[in-house]
SERO-4910 file (N, C-alpha, C, O; in steps of 0.05 Angstrom, whole numbers):
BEGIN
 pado doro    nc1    nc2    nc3   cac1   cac2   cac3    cc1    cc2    cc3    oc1    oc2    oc3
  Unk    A   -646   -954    448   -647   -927    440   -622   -911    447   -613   -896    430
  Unk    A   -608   -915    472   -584   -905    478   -559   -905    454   -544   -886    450
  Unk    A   -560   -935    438   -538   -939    433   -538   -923    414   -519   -908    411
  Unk    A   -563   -922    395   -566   -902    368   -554   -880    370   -537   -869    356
  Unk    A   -572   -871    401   -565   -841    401   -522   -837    406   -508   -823    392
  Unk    A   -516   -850    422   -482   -858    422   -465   -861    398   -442   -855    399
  Unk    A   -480   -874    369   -472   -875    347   -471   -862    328   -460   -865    306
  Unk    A   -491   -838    342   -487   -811    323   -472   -791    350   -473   -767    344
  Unk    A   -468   -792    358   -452   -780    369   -426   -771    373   -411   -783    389
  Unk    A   -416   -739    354   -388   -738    341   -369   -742    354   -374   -740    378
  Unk    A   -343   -749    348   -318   -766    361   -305   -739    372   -304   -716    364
  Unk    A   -293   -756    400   -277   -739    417   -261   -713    402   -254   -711    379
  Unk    A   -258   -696    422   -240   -673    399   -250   -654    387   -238   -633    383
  Unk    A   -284   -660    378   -293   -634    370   -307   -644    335   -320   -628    322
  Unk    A   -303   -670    326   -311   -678    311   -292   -664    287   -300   -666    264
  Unk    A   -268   -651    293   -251   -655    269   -235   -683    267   -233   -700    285
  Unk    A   -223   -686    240   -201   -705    239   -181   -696    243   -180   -673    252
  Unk    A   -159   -712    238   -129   -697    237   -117   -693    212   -116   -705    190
  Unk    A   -107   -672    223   -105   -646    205   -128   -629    203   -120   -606    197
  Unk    A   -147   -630    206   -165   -612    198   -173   -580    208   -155   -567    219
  Unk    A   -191   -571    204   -190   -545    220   -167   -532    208   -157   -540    187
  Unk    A   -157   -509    225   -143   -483    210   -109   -501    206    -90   -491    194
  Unk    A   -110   -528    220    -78   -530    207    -79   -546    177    -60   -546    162
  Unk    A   -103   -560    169   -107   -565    141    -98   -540    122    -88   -540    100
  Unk    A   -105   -524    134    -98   -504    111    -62   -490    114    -54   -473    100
  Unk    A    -50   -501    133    -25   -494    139     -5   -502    114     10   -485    105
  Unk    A     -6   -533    101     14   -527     78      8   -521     53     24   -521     35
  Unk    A    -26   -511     50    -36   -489     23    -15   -462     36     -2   -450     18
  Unk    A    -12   -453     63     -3   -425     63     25   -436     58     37   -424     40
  Unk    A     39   -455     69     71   -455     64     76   -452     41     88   -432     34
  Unk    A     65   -474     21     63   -472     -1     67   -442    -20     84   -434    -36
  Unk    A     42   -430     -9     36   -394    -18     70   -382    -14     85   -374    -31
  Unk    A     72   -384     14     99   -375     26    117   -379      6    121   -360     -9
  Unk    A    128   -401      4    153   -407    -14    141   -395    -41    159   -383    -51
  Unk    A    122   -394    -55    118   -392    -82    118   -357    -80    117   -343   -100
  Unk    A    119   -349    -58    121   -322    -54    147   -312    -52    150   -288    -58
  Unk    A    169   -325    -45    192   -318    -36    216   -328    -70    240   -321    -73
  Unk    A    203   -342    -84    209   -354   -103    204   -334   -125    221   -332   -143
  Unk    A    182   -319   -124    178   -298   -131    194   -278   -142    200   -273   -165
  Unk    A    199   -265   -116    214   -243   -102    239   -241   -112    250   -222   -123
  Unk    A    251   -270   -105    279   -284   -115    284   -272   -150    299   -254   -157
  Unk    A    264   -292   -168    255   -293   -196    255   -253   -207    256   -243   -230
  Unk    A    254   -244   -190    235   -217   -198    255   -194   -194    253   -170   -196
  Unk    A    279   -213   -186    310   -192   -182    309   -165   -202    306   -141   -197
  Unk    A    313   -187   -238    331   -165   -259    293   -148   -263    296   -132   -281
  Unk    A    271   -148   -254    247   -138   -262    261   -106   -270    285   -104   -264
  Unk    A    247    -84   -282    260    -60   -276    248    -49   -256    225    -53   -247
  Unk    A    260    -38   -252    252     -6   -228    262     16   -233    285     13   -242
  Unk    A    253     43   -232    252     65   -241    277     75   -219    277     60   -200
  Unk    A    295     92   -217    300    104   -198    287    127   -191    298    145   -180
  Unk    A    262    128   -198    250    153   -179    240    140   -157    234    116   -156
  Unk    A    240    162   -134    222    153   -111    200    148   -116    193    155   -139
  Unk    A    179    134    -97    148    130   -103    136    151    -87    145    161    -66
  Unk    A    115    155   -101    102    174    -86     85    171    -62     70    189    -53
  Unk    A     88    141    -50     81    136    -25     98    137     -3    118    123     -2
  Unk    A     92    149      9    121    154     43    115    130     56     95    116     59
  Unk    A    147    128     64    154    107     74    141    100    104    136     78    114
  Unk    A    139    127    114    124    117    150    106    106    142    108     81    140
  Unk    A     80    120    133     56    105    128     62     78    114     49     60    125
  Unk    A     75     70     96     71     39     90     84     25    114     75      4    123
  Unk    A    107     36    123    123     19    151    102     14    182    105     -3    199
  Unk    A     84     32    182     62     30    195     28     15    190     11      4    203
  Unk    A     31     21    168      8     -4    154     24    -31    152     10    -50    156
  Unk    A     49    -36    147     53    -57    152     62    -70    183     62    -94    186
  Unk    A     68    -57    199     80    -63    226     51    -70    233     41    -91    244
  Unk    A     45    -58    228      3    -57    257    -16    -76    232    -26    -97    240
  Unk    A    -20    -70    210    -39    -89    199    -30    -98    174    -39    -99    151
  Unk    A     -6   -107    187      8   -125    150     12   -157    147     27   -170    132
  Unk    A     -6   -162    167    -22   -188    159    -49   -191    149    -62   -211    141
  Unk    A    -54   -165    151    -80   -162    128    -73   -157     98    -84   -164     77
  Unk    A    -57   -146    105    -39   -134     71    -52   -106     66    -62   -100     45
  Unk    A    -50    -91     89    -58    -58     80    -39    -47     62    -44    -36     40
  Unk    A    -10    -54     79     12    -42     64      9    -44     37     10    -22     26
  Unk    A      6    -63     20      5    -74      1    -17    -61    -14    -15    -46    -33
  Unk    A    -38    -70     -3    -66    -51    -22    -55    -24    -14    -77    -14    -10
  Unk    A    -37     -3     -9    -39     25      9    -13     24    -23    -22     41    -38
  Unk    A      0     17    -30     25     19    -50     11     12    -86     19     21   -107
  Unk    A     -6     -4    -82    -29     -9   -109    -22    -32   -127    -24    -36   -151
  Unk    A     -9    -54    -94     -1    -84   -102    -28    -98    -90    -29   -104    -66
  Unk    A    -54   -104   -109    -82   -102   -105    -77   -133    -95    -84   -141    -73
  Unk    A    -66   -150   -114    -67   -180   -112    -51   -195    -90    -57   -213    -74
  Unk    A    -30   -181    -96    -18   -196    -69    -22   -191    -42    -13   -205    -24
  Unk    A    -38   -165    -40    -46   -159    -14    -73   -168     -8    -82   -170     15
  Unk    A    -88   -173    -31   -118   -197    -23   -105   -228    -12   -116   -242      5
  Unk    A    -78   -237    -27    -70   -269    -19    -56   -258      9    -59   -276     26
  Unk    A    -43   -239     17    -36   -233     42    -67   -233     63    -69   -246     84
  Unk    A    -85   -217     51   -106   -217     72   -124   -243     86   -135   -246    108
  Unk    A   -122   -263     56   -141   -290     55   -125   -310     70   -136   -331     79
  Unk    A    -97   -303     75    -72   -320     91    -57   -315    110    -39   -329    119
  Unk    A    -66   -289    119    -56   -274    145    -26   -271    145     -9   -275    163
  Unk    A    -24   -260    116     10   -248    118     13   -266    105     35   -266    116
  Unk    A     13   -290     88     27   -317     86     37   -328    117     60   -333    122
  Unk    A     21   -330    133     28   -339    154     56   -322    183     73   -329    199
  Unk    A     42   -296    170     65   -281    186     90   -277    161    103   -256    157
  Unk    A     94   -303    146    126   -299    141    130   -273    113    150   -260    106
  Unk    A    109   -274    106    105   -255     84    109   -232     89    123   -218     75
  Unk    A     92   -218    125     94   -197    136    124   -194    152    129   -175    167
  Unk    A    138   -210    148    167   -209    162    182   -200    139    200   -184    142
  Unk    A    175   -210    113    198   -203     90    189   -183     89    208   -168     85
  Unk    A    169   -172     89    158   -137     75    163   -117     93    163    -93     87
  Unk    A    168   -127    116    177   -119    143    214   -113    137    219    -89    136
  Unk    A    224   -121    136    251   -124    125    257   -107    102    272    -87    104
  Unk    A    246   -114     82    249   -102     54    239    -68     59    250    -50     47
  Unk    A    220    -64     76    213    -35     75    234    -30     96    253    -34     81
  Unk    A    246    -24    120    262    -27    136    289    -21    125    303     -3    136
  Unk    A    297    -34    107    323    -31     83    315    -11     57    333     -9     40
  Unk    A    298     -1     53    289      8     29    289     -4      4    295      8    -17
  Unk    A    283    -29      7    282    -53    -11    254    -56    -28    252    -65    -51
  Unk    A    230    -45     -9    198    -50    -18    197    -26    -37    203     -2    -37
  Unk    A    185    -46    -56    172    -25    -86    133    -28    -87    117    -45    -80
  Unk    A    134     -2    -97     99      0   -111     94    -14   -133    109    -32   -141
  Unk    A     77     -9   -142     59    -27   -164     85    -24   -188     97    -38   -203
  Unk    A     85      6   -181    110     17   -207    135      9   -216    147     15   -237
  Unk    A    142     -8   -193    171    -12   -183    192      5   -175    214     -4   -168
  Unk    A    181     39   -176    195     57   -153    196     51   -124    175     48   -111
  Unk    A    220     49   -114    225     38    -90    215     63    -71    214     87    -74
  Unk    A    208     41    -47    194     74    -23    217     75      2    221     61     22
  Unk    A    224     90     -6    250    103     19    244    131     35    233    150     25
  Unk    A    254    129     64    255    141     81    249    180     74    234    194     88
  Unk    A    263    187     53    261    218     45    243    222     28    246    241     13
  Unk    A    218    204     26    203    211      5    185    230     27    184    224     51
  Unk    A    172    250     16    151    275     19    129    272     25    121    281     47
  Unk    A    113    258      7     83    242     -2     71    244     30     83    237     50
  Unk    A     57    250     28     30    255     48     41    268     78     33    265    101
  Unk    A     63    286     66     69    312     87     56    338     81     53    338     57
  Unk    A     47    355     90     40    378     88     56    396     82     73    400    100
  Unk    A     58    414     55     72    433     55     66    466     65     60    482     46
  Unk    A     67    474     82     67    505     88     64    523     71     44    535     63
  Unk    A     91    524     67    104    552     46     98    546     21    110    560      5
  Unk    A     80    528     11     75    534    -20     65    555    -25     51    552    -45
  Unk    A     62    586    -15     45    603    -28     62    616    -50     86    612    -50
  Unk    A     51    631    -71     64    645    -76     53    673    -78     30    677    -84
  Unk    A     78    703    -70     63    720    -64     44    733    -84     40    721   -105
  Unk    A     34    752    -80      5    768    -94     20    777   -108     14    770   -131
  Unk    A     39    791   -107     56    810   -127     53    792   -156     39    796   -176
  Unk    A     73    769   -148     78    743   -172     47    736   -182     43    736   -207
  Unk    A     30    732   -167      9    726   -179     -9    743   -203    -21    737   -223
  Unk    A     -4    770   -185     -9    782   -207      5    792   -232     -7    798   -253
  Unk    A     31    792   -230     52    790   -253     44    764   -272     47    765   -297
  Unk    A     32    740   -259     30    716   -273      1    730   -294      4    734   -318
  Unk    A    -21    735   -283    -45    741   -293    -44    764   -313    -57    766   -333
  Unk    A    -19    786   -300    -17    810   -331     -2    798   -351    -10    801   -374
  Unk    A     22    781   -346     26    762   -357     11    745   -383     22    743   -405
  Unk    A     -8    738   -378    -31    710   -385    -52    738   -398    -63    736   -420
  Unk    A    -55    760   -384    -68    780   -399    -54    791   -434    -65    793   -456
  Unk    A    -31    797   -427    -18    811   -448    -15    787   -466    -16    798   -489
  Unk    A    -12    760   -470    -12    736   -488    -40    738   -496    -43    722   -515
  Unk    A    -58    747   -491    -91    743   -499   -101    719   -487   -123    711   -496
  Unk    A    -87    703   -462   -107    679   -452   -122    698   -436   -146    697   -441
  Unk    A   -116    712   -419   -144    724   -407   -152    751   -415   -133    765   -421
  Unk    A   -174    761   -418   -197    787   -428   -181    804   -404   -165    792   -390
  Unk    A   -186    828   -399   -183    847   -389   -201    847   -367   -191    857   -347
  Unk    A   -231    838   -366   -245    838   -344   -241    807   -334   -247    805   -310
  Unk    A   -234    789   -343   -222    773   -323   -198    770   -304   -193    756   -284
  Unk    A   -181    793   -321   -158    807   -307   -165    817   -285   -158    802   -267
  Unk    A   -175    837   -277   -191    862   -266   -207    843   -233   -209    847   -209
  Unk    A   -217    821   -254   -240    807   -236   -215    797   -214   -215    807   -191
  Unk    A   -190    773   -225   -169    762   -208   -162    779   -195   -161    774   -171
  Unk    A   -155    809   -203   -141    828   -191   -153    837   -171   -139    849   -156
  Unk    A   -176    837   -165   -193    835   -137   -202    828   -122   -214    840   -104
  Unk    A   -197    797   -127   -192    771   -123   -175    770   -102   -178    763    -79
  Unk    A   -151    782   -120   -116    776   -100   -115    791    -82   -106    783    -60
  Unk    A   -129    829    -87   -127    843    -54   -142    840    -41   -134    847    -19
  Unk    A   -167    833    -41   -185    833    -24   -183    813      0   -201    812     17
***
């Protein structure tokens, strides 16, 4: 009865083989890696707009620094796919999160759009001083009155609107 039970009993190590466990999947990610960087390479003459993107550069340099082996950065810019194969591969093994690391760093990283995201972009700062004063506002509305877009009592109505 001993020996049965001894013959099912899984082999030293944990009952993986070799290779198995999380480094089996190590040259599916190299693999990924290079076909990622091959990419990148390939994707030189792509176009790109020269406008800025309307994503600021801290926030993606911070989604990528703290969780860009998940591929936040990436889903956070509206690059949906490559930031699910970044999440399912943990960065491409880090090396993915080192080039995007780099490329945003240089102002090299583009959005979905191919507007590149650099340092002086605006996007998700708060502006203050957008008001504009009551005076203008109401010049805008007598304005918008005297063209016939607004009635006279909708005039009247804004206009007590604005001092009150």
């Amino acid at each position: 009865m001993f020996k049965t039970v001894l013959a099912m009993a899984p082999p030293q190590g944990g009952g993986y083989e070799e290779g198995g466990g999380i480094l089996g999947f190590l040259p599916m990610i190299i693999l990924l890696s290079i076909i990622f960087i091959l990419i990148k390479v390939l994707r030189k003459n792509r176009i790109t707009t020269d406008e800025k993107s309307e994503h600021g550069w801290l926030p993606v340099f911070l989604l990528c620094f703290f969780l860009g082996g998940l591929g936040a950065h990436r889903f956070y810019v509206g690059k949906k796919l490559s930031g699910f194969l970044f999440l399912i591969t943990g960065g491409f093994v880090i090396i993915g999160w080192l080039i995007d690391t780099i490329l945003i760093l240089f102002s090299s990283f583009t959005d979905s759009e191919g507007n590149v995201i650099t340092p002086g972009n605006n996007s998700g700062q708060v502006v203050v001083n957008n008001k504009t004063s009551t005076t203008d506002q109401l010049r805008e509305f007598s304005k918008l009155r005297d063209e016939g877009v607004l009635t006279e009592e909708e005039f009247q109505a804004k206009k007590r609107e604005l001092l009150s």
